[in-house]
Each structure stands twice: as C-alpha cells, then as structure tokens.
N, C-alpha and C positions, 0 to 999 in steps of 0.2 A: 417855432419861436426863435430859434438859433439865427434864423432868417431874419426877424425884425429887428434883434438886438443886431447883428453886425450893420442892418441899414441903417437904424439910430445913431453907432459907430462912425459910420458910412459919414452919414450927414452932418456930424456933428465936426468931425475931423474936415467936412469940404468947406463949411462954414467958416473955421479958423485958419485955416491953410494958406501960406503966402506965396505960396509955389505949388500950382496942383494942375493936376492932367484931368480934362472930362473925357470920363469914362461911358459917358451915355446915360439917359434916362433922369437926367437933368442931375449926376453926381458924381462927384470929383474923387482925385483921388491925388493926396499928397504923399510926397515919396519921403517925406523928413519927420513929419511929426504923424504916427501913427501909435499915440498913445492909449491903453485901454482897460479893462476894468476887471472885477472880478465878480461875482456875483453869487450870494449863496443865502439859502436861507437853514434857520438852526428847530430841528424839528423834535419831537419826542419820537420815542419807539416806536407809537401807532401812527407815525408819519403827520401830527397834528401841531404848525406852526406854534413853537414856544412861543413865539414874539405875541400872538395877540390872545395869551390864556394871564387870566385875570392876575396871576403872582407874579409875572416876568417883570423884572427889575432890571430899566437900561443903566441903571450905576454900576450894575456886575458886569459888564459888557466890555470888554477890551480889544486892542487888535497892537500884539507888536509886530512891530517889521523898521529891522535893521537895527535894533535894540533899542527903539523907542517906542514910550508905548502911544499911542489913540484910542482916545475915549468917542462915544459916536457924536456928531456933530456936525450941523446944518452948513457948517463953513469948510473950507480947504485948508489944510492942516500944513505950515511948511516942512519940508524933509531936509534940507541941506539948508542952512542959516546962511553959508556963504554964498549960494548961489546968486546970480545976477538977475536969477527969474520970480518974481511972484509969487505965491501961490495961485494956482489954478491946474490947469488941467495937465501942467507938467508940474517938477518941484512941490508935490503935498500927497498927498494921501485925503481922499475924500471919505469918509469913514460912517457912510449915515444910510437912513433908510427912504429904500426908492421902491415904488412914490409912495406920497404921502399917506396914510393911514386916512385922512380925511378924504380921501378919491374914494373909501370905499373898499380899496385893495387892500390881499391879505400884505403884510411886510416884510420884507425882505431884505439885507445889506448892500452893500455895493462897496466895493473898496475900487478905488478910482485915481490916478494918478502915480506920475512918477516911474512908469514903466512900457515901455515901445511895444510892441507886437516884434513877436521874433526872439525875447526877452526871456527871462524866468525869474521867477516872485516867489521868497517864501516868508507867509506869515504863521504868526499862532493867534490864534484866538480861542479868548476864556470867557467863558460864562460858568458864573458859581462855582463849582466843583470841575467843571469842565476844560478838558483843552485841547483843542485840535493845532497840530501842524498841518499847515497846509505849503504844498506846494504846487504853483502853478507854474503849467509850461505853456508857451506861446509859442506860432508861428508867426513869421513875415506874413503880413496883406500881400495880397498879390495883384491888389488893383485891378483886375479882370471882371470884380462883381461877381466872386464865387465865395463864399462865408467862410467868416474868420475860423481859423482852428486854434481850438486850445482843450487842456485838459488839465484836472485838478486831483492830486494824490493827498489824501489824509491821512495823517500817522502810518505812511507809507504803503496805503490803499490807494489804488484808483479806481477814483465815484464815479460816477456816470451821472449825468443830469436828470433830476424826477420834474413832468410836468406838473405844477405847482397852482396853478390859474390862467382863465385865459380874459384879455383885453374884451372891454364891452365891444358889440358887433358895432361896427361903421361903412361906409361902402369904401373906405380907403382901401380895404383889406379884401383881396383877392376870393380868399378863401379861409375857413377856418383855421387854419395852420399858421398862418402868420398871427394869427391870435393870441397863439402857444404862449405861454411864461415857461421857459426851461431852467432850472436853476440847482446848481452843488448844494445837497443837504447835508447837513452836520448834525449828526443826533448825540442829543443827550443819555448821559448813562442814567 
C-alpha cells in the first residue's frame, strides 16, 4: 500500500507541478513542490476503528499543529494568514477524512498540507480523553520512482504502519499489494 499512496503522491504532485522532469511510465516528478501528508487512523485496544463505532463523536476530534488548533473538515484550513498562497495543498492543513465513509471504506484521517517531504511535522491530536503527539519524519523524494520514506513517533514511540483495509479489486492493480491501506494507528486508552 505504501506503493499506491506514494504513486497517488506521485500523481498528484505531477499534475500541479510547474517545472517537473518525466520520470517514466507516464509520471513526473517536481523538484520544488513535494508536498505530503500524514495519514493515521485512531483504533481501540482490540485494534477496532473508533471512527465508525456507533458513540465516536467528530466534535471531540482535534488536531493542533503550530499552536493552532483544526477541527476536521471537508475544506483546506489556512496556516500562515500572511502568506501570498491560498489554501490548498501548500499553506493549510487538510484535516478530514479519506475517503469518504459513503465508498463504503473504513475511515481514516489524513492531515495534508503545508509540509515538503524532506520535512518534519509535529502534531497532537485529541479525542475525549485522548492525546497523542505525534511526530513525523520525512525524507526528500528522490524522483527515481522508488517510494516515499517516512516514519511516525507517538509520545515518543515509533509506530510501524498496521494494514487496515484493502482498495476493491480492479485490473489497474498489479497485484494484491498495491491494494494495501497501510496506516499509523493511535489507540485509545
């Protein structure tokens, strides 16, 4: 899965990109805006998605980063008010959940914007009684078409990714492995 997310990454960055090098296999690679995401989903003890058990309440749900907080939401959130950019996939914080609960899929966060690959991110995020720091390290893309590196430490543990679900079969997909969902769990106490 690590695979489809960085080519999701991949494509998404060649698509916006104003200056970009093909890499091959019809995908680009820009050397300036290599912005990217985080991705975790918040479980119970028996590893059983809190997000679609019948009590989870998304008004307890927070995420600060940089001493402001985000609450989750379908829009791009601005981070710097003076900047000269937009929100979008630089300048905000996307703070919502991918994909949509109506695909069918279990759900999961994404925190998205505002930080390059090569980078480092630290958020906290609260639910109820809960509170994770999180911090994420990032490598440089290397544009070669070999997958993004990154790694996520919780209250100064580092998680390892649990496969979580995988994408309905289509014949885009090679093999069952690019099917994967890999994603940082945060469990509740």
């Amino acid at each position: 899965m690590k695979k489809v997310f960085a080519l999701i990454l991949a494509v998404c960055i060649g698509l916006t990109a104003c200056e970009r090098r093909d890499i091959g296999g019809g995908f680009f690679f820009e050397e300036r805006l290599q912005y990217m995401g985080c991705t975790f989903i918040i479980c119970d003890k028996d590893g059983n998605n809190v997000c679609m058990q019948e009590d989870f309440n998304i008004d307890e749900l927070s995420l600060e980063y940089n001493g402001k907080i985000y609450k989750p939401s379908k829009e791009y959130q601005r981070v710097d008010e003076n900047s000269k950019y937009p929100p979008s996939y630089k300048n905000s914080i996307y703070f919502g959940t991918s994909p949509h609960t109506d695909m069918g899929y279990p759900v999961y966060w994404l925190i998205y914007g505002d930080l390059r690959w090569g980078k480092n991110a630290e958020y906290i995020v609260r639910y109820k009684d809960n509170e994770w720091h999180l911090y994420y390290k990032t490598w440089p893309l290397k544009g070669d078409g070999s997958p993004a590196q990154h790694e996520l430490w919780v209250n100064g543990e580092k998680v390892e990714e649990v496969l979580c679900f995988m994408f309905e079969d289509h014949p885009d997909y090679a093999d069952d492995s690019e099917r994967e969902v890999w994603l940082y769990p945060l469990y509740v106490e």
